[in-house]
Kinemage of the C-alpha trace (Angstrom):
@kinemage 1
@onewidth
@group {chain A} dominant
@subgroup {mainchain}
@vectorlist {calphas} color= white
{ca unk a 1} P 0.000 0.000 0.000
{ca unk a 2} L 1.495 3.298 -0.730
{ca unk a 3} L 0.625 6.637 0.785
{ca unk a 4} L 1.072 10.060 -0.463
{ca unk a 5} L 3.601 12.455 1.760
{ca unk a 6} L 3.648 16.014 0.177
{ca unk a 7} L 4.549 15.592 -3.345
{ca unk a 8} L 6.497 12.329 -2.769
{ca unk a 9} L 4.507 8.920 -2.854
{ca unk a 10} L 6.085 7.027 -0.130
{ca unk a 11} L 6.346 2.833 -0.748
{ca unk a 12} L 6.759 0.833 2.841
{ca unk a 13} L 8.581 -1.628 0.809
{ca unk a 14} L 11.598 0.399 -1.606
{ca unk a 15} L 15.107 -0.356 -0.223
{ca unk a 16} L 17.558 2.352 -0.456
{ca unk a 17} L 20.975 2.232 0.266
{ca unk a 18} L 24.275 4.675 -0.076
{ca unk a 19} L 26.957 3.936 -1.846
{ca unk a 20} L 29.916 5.462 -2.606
{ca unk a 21} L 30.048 5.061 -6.157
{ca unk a 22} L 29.572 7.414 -9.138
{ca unk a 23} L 25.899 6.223 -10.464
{ca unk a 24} L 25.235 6.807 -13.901
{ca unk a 25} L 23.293 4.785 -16.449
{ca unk a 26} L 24.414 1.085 -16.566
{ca unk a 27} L 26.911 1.437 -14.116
{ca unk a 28} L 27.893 -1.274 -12.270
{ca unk a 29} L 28.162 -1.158 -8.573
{ca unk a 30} L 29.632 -3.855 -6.320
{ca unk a 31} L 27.799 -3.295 -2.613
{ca unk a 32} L 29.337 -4.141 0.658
{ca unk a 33} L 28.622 -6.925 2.686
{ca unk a 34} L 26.638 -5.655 5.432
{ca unk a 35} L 24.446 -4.286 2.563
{ca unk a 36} L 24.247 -7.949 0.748
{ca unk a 37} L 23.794 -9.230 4.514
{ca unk a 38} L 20.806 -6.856 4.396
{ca unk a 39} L 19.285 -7.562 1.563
{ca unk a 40} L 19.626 -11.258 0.987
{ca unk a 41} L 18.962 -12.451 4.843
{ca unk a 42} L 17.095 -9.751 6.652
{ca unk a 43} L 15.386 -8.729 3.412
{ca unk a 44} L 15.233 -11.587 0.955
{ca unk a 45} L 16.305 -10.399 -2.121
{ca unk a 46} L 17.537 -12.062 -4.590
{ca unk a 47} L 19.055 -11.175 -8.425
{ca unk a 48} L 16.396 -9.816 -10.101
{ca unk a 49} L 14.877 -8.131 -7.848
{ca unk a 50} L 15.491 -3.532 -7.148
{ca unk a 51} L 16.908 -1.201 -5.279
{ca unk a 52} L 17.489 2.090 -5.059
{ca unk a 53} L 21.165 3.754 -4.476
{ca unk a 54} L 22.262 7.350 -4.206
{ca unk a 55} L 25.660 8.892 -3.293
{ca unk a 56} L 25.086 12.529 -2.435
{ca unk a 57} L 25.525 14.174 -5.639
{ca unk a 58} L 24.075 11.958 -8.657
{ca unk a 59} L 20.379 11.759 -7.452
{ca unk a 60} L 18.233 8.359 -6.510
{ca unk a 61} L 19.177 5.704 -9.235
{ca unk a 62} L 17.155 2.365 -9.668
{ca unk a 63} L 18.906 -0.820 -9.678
{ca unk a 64} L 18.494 -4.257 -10.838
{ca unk a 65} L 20.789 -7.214 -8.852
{ca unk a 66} L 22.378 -8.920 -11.071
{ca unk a 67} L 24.420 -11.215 -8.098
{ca unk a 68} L 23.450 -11.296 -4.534
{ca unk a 69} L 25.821 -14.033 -1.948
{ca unk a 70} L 27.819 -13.497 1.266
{ca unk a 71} L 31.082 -13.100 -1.295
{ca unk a 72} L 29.712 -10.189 -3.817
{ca unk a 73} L 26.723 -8.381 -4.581
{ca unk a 74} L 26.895 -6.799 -7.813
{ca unk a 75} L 23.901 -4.235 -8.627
{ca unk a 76} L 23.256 -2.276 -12.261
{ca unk a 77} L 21.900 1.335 -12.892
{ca unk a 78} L 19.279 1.008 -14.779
{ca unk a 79} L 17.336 4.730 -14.571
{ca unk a 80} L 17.763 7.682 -12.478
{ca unk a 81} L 14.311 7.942 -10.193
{ca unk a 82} L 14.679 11.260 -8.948
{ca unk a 83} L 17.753 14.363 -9.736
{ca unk a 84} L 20.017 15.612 -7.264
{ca unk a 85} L 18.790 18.566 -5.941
{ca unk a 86} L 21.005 21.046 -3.728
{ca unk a 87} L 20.139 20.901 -0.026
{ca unk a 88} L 19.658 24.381 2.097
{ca unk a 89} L 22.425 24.839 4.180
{ca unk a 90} L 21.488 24.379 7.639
{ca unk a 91} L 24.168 24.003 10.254
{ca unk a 92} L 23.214 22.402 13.822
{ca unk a 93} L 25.992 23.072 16.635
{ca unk a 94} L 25.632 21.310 19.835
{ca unk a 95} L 27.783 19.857 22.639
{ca unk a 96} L 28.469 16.143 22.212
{ca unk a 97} L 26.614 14.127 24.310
{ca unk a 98} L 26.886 10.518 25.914
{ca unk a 99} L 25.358 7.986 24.233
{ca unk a 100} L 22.580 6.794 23.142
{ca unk a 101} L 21.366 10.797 23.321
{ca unk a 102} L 23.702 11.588 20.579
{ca unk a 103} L 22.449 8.903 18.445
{ca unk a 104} L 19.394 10.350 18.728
{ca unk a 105} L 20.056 13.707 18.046
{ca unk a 106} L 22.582 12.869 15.164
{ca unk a 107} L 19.610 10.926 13.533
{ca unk a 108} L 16.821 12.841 13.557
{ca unk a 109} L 18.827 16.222 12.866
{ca unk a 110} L 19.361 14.073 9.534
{ca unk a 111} L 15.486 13.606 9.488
{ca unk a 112} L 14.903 17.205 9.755
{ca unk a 113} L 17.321 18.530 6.899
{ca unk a 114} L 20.071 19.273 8.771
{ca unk a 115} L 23.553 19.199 6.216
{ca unk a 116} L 26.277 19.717 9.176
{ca unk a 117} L 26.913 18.646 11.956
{ca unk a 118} L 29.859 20.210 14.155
{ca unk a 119} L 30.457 19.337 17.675
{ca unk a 120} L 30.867 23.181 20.013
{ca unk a 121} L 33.462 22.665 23.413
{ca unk a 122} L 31.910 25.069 26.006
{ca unk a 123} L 32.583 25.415 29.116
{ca unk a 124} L 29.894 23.038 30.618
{ca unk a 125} L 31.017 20.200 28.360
{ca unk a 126} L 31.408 17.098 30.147
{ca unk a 127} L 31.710 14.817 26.626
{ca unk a 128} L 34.869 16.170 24.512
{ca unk a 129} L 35.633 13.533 21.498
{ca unk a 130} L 32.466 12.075 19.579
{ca unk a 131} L 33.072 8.399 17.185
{ca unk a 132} L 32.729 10.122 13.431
{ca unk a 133} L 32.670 7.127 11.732
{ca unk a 134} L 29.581 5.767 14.051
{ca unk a 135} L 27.611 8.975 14.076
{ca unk a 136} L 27.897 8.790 10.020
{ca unk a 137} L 26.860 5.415 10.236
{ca unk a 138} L 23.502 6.756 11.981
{ca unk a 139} L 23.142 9.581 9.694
{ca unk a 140} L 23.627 7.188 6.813
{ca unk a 141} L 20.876 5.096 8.024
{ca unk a 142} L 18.690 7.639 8.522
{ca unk a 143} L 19.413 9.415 5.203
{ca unk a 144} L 18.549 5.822 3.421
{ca unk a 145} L 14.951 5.970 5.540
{ca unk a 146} L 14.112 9.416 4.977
{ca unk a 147} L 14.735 9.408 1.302
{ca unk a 148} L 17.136 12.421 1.705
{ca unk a 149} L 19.564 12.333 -1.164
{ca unk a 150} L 22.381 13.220 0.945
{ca unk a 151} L 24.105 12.728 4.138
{ca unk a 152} L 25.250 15.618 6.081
{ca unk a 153} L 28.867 16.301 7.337
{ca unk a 154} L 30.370 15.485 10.773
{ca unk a 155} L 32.686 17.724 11.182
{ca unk a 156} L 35.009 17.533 14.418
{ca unk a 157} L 34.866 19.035 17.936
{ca unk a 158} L 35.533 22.705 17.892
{ca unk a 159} L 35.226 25.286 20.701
{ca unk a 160} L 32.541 27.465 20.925
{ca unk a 161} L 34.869 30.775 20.633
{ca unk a 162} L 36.367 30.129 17.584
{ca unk a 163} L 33.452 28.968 15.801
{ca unk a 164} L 31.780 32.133 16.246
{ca unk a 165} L 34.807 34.020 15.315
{ca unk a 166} L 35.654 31.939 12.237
{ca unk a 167} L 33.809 29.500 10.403
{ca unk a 168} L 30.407 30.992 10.923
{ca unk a 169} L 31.238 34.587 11.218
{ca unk a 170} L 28.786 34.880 7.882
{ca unk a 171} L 26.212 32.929 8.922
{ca unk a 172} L 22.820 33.960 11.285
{ca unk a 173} L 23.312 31.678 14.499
{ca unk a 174} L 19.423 31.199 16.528
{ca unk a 175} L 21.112 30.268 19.583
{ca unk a 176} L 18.579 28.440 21.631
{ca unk a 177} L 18.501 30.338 25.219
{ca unk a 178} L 17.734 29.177 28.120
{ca unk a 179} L 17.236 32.691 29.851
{ca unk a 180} L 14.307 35.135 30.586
{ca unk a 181} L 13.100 37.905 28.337
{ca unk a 182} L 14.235 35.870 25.110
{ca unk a 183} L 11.501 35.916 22.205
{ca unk a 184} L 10.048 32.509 21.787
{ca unk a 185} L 11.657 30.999 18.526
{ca unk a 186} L 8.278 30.728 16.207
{ca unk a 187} L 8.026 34.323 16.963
{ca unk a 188} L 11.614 35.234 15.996
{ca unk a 189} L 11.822 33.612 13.218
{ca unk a 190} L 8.738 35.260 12.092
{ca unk a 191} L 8.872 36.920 8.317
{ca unk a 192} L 13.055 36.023 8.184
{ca unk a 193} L 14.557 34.941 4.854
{ca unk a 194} L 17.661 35.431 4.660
{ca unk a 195} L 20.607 32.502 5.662
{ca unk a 196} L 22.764 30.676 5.967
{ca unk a 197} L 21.409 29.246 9.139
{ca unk a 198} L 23.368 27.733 12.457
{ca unk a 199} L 20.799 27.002 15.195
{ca unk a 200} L 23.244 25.870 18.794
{ca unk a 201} L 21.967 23.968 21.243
{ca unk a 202} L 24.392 24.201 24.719
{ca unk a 203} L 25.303 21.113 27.036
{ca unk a 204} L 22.928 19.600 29.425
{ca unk a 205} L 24.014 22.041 32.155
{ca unk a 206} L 23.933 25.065 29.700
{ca unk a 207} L 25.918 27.761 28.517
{ca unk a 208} L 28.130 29.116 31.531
{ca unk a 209} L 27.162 33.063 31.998
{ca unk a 210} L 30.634 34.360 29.909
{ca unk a 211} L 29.390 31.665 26.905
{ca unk a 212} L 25.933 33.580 27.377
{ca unk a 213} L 27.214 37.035 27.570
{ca unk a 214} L 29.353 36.560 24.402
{ca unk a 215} L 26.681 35.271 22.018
{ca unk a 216} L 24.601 38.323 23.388
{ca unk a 217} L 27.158 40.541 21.780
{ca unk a 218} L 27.437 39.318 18.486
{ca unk a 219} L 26.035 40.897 15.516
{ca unk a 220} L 24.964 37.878 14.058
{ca unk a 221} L 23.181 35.642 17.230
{ca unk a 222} L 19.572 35.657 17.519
{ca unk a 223} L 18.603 34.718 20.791
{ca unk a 224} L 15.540 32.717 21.175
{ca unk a 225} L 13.418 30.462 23.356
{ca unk a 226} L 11.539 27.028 23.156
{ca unk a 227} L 8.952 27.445 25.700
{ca unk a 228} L 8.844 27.318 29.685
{ca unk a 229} L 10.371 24.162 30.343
{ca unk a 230} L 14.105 23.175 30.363
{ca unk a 231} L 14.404 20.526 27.947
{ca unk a 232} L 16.968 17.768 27.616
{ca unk a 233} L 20.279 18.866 24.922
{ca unk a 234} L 18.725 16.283 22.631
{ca unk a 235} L 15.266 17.072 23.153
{ca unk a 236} L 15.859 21.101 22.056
{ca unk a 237} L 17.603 19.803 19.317
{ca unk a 238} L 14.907 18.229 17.556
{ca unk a 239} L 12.534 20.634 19.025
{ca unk a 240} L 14.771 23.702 17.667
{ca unk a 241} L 14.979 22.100 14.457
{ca unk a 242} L 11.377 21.612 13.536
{ca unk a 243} L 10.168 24.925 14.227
{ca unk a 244} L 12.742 26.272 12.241
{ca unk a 245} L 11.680 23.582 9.679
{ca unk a 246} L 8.268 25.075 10.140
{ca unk a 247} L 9.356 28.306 9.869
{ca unk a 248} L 11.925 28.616 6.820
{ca unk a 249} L 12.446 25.258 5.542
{ca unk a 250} L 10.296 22.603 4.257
{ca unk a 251} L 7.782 21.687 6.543
């Protein structure tokens, strides 16, 4: 049974997997084993039968399997299903977290659009080093699910300071605010167009009053609020994320 969602018909039963492989018309793409694991045992595929691949920047392909065993799985191109379409640059910055809260906020930032990731040191940080290549296996997974057509970066720790300084000195950072006489963020966001975006999240004990004072001062920080109750660091993640979604994006 298949069920419309916006302008995308969503199937229960398409497989979708990433590869890292140019994908063009009859190409020829050998998949890994936990992906022929996948398909042939928890699945039951077998040659013959589709998928669907994409690789960040050639679109959704259809493919036929030509050989499926624990050895090799060997897939072809066979049409391109949807085009690659360039993904608004959101940026989510947040304190790493102990797992499995960081699981959880890695994938469903991927859910909700997000295309990097970067790790902020504050002051307040208990959790200093994050695992990149298990976080991009999450955000893989959830990127295959959600029928994004890309995965977003994980970039490594950085502190606070010298992300405001440097890499995002261009961009408009809603920095989620855990004070009084903040404007709620549905209301801030209110009639706002113009981007790139960073929305930061602090630790689970918050920004320490220096961190707070800082962002206050710069030109480009939007203070904001998500209601009257302290919410986990995960938790105002996703919350912080779909209102802007809501907002500005694609919701």
């Amino acid at each position: 049974m298949m069920t419309t969602r916006g302008t995308m018909a969503f199937d229960p039963n398409k497989i979708r997997l990433y590869v890292d492989h140019d994908l063009a018309n009859g190409a020829s793409v050998q998949l890994s084993r936990d992906q022929a694991h996948y398909l042939g045992t928890v699945m039951h595929k077998k040659a013959g039968d589709q998928v669907f691949l994409f690789n960040g920047h050639d679109g959704e392909w259809a493919c036929d399997i030509l050989h499926l065993d624990q050895k090799e799985t060997v897939v072809r191109a066979t049409h391109q299903s949807r085009p690659q379409q360039p993904a608004a640059p959101l940026t989510l910055m947040f304190a790493p977290l102990k797992h499995p809260a960081i699981d959880f906020l890695v994938q469903k930032a991927t859910e909700l659009g997000v295309t990097d990731l970067q790790p902020v040191l504050t002051d307040h940080t208990t959790t200093r080093r994050i695992n990149s290549d298990h976080l991009g296996s999450i955000a893989m997974e959830a990127a295959e699910q959600c029928e994004r057509l890309d995965i977003p970066t994980i970039h490594d720790p950085k502190d606070l300071m010298g992300l405001l300084s440097g890499d995002h000195a261009g961009s408009t950072i809603i920095y989620c605010d855990e004070g009084d006489n903040v404007p709620g963020m549905l209301t801030a966001l209110k009639g706002l167009q113009s981007g790139p975006w960073v929305i930061l999240v602090g630790p689970e004990r918050g920004f320490s009053p220096t961190e707070r004072a800082t962002l206050r001062d710069q030109d480009n920080v939007m203070a904001v609020g998500l209601g009257p109750r302290i919410l986990r660091a995960d938790t105002a993640a996703v919350a912080a994320l779909t209102m802007f979604q809501a907002s500005l994006g694609d919701m």
